[in-house]
Backbone as a chain_set.jsonl record, in Angstrom:
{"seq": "XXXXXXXXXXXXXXXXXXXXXXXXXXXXXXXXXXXXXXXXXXXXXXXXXXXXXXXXXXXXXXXXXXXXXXXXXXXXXXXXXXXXXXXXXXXXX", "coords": {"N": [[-54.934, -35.757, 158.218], [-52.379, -37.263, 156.675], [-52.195, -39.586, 154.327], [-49.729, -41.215, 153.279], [-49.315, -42.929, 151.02], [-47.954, -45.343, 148.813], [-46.674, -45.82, 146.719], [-45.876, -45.099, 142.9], [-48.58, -43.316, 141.423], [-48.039, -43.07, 138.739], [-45.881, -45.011, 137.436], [-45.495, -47.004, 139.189], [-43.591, -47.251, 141.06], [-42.023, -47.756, 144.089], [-42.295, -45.621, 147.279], [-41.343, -45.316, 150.017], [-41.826, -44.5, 153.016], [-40.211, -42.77, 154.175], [-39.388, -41.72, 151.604], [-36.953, -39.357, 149.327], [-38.204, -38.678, 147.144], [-40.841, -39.015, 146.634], [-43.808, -37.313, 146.154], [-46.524, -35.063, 146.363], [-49.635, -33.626, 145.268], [-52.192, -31.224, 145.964], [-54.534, -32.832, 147.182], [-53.591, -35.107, 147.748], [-52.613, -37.204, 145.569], [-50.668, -39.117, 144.773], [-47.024, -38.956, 143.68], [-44.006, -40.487, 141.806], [-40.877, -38.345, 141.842], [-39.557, -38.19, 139.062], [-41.382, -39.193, 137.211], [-43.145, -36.823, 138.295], [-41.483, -34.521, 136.871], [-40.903, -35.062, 134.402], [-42.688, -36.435, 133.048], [-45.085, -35.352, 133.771], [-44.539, -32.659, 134.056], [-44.921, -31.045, 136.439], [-47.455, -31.22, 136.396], [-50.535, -32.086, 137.772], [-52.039, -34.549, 136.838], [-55.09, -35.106, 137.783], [-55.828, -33.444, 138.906], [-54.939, -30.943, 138.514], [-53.425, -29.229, 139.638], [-50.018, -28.4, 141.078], [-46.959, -29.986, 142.246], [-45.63, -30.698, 145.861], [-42.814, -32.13, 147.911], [-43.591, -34.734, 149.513], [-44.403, -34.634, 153.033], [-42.201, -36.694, 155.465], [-43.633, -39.206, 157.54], [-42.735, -39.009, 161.24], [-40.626, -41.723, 163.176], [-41.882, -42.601, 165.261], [-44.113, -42.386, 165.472], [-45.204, -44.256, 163.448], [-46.028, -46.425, 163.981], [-48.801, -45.916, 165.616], [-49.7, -44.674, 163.74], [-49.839, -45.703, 160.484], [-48.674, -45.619, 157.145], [-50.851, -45.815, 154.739], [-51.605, -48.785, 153.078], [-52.962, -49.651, 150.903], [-52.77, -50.058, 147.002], [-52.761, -47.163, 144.855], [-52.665, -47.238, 141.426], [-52.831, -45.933, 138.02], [-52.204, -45.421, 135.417], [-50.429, -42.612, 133.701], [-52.387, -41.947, 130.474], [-53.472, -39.7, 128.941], [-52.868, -36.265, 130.384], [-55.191, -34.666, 130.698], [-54.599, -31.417, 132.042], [-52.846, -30.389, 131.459], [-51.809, -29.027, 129.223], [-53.483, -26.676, 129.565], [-52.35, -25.87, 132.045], [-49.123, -26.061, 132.033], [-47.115, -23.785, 131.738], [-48.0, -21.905, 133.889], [-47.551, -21.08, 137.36], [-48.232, -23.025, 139.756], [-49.436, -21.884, 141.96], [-50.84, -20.004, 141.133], [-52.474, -21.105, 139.63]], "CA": [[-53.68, -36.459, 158.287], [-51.729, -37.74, 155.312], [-52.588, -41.078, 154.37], [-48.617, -41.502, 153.656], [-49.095, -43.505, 150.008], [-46.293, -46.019, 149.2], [-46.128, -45.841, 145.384], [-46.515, -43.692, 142.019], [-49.933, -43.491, 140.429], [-47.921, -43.733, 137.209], [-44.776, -46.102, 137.492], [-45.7, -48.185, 140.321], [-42.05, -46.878, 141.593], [-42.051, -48.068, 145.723], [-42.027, -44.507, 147.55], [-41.685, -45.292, 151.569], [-42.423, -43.239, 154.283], [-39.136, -41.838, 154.444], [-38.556, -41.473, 150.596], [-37.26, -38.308, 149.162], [-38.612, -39.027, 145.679], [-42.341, -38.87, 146.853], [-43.989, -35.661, 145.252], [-47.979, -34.811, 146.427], [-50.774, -32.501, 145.096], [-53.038, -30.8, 147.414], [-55.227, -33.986, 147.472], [-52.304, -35.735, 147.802], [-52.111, -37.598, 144.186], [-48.606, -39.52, 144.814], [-46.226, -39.982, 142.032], [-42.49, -40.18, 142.166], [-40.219, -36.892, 141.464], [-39.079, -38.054, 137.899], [-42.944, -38.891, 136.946], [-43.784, -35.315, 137.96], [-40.8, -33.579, 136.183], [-40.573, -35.409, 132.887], [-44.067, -36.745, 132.2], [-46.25, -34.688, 134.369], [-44.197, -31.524, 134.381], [-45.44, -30.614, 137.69], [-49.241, -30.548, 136.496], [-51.479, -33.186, 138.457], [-53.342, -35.426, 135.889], [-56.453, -35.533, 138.15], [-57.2, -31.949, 139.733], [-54.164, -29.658, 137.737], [-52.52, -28.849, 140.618], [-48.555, -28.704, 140.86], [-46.915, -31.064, 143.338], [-44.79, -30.704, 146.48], [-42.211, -32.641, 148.566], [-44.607, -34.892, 150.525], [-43.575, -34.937, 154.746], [-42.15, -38.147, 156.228], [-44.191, -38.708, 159.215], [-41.593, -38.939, 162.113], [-40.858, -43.0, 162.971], [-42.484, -42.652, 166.643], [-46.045, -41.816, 164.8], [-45.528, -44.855, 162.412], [-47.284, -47.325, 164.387], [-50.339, -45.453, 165.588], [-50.845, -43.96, 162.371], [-49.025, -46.313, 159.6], [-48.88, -45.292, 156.211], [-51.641, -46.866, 154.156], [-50.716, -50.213, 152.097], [-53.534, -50.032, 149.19], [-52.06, -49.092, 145.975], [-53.174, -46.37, 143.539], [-52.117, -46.976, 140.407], [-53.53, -45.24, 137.148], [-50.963, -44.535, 134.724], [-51.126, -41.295, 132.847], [-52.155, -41.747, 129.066], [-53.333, -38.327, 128.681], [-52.976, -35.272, 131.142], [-56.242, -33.133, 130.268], [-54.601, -30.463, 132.399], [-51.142, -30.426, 131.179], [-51.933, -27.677, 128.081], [-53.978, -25.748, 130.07], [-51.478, -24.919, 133.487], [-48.336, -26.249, 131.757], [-46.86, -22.211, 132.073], [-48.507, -20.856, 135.033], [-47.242, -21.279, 138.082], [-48.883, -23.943, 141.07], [-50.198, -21.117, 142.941], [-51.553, -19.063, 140.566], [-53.623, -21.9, 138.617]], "C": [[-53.397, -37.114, 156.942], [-51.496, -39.325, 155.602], [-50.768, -42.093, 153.666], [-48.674, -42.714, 151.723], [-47.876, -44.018, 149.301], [-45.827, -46.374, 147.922], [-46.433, -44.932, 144.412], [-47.453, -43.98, 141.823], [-49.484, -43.938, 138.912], [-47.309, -44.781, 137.198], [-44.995, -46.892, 138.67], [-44.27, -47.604, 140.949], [-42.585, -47.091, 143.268], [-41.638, -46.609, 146.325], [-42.549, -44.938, 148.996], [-41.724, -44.449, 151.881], [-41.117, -42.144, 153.986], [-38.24, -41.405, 152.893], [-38.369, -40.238, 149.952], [-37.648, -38.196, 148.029], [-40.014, -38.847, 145.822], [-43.122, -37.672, 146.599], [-45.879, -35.809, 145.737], [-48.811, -33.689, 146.068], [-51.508, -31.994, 146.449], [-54.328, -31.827, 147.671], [-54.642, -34.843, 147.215], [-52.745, -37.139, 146.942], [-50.552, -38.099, 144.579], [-48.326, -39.998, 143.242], [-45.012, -39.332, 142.187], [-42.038, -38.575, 141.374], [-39.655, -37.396, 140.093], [-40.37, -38.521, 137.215], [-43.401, -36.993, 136.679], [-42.988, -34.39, 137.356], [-40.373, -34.286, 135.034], [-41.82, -35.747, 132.597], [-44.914, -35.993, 132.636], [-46.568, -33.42, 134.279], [-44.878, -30.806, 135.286], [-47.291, -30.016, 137.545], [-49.769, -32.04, 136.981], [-52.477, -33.656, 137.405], [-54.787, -35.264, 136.212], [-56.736, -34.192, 139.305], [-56.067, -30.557, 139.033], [-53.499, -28.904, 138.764], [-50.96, -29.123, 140.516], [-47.877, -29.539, 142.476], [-45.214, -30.01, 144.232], [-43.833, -31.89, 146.9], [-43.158, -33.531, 149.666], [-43.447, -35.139, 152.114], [-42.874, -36.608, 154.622], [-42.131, -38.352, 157.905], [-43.312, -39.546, 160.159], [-41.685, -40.98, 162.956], [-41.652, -43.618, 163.863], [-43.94, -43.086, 166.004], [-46.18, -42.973, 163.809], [-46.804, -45.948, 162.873], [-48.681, -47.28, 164.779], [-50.354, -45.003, 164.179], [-49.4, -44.252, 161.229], [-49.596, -45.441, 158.139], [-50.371, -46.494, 155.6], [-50.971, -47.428, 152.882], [-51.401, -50.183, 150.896], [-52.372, -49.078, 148.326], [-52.523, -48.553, 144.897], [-52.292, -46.343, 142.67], [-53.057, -46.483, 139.197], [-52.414, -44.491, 136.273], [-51.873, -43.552, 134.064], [-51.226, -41.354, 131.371], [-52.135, -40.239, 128.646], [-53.202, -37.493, 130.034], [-53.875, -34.292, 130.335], [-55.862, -32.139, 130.695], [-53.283, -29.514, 132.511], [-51.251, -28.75, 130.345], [-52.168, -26.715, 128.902], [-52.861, -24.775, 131.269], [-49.528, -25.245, 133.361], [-46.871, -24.783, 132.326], [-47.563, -21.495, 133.294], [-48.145, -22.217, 136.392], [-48.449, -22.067, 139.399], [-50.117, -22.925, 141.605], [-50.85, -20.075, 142.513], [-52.646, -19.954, 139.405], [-55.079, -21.901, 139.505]], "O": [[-54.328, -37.449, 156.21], [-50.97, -39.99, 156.494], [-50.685, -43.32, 153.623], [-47.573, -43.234, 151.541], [-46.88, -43.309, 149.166], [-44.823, -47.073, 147.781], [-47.146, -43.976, 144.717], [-47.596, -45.192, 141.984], [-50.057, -44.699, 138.132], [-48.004, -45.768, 136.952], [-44.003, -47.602, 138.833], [-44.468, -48.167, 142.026], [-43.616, -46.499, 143.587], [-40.543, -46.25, 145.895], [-43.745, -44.972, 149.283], [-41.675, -43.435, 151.185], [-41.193, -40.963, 153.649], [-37.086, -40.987, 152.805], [-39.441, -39.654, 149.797], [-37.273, -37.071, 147.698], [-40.464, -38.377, 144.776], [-42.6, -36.809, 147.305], [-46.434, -36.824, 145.317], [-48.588, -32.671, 146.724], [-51.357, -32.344, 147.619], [-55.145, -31.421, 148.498], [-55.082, -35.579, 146.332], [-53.185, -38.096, 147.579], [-49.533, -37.409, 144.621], [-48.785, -40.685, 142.33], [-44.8, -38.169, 142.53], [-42.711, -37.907, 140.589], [-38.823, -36.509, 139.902], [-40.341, -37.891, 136.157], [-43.726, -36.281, 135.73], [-43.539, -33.305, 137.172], [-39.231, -33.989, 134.684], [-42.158, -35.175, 131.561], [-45.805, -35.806, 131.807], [-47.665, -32.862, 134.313], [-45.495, -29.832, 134.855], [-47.993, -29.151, 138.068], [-49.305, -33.053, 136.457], [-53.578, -33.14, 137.214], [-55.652, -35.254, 135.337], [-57.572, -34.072, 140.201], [-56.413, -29.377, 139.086], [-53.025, -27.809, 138.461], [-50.631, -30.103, 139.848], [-48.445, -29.531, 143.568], [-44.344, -29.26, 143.791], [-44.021, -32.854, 146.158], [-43.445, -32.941, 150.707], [-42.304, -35.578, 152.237], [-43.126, -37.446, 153.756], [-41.425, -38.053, 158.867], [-43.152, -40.737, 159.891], [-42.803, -41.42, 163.226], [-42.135, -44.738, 163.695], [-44.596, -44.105, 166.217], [-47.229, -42.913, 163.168], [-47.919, -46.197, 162.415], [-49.553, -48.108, 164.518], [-51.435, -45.126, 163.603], [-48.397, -43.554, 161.075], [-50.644, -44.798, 158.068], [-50.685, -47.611, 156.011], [-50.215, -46.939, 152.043], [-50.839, -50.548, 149.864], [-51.621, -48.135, 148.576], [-52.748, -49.271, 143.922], [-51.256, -45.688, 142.786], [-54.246, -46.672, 139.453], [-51.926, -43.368, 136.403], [-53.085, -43.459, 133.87], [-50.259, -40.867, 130.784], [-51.173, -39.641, 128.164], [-53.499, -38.208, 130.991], [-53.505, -33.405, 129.566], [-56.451, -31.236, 130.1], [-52.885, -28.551, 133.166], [-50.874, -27.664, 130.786], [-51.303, -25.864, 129.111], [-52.654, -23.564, 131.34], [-48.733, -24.858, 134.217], [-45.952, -24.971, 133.123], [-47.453, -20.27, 133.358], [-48.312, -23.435, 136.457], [-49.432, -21.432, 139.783], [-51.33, -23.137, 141.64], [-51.398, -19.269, 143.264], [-53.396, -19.444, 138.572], [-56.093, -22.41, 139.027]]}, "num_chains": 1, "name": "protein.A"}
């Protein structure tokens, strides 16, 4: 289950449950949609993966299973994995 993360890793930017700005890797890495297409260019700082649209889990399901409140932050100085998958496509890295 998706632990629902409520800000960027880079910009601190506030990304609720229901925001469409929320962008996740396949080890769901959050960081807003103008993070991952101007600084990130859709490469994941911390596994090189390219990011999707994360869900917004439906409002019934919020209270048994709330988003979690800690906050990962870790801005990006460098992307080690930027050069490398910059040109190749998500699903072929």
């Amino acid at each position: 289950m998706l632990e629902i993360r409520l800000n960027c890793e880079n910009c601190d930017k506030t990304l609720p449950n229901e925001s469409d700005e929320a962008m996740i890797c396949t080890y769901e890495c959050t960081f807003c949609k103008d993070c991952v297409d101007n600084v990130l260019k859709n490469v994941c700082p911390n596994c090189g993966g390219g990011f999707e649209k994360r869900p917004t889990r439906p409002k019934a399901q919020l209270i048994k299973h709330p988003p979690k409140t800690d906050k990962v932050l870790k801005p990006v100085v460098e992307n080690k994995y930027l050069e490398k998958n910059l040109n190749i496509d998500p699903r072929e890295r």
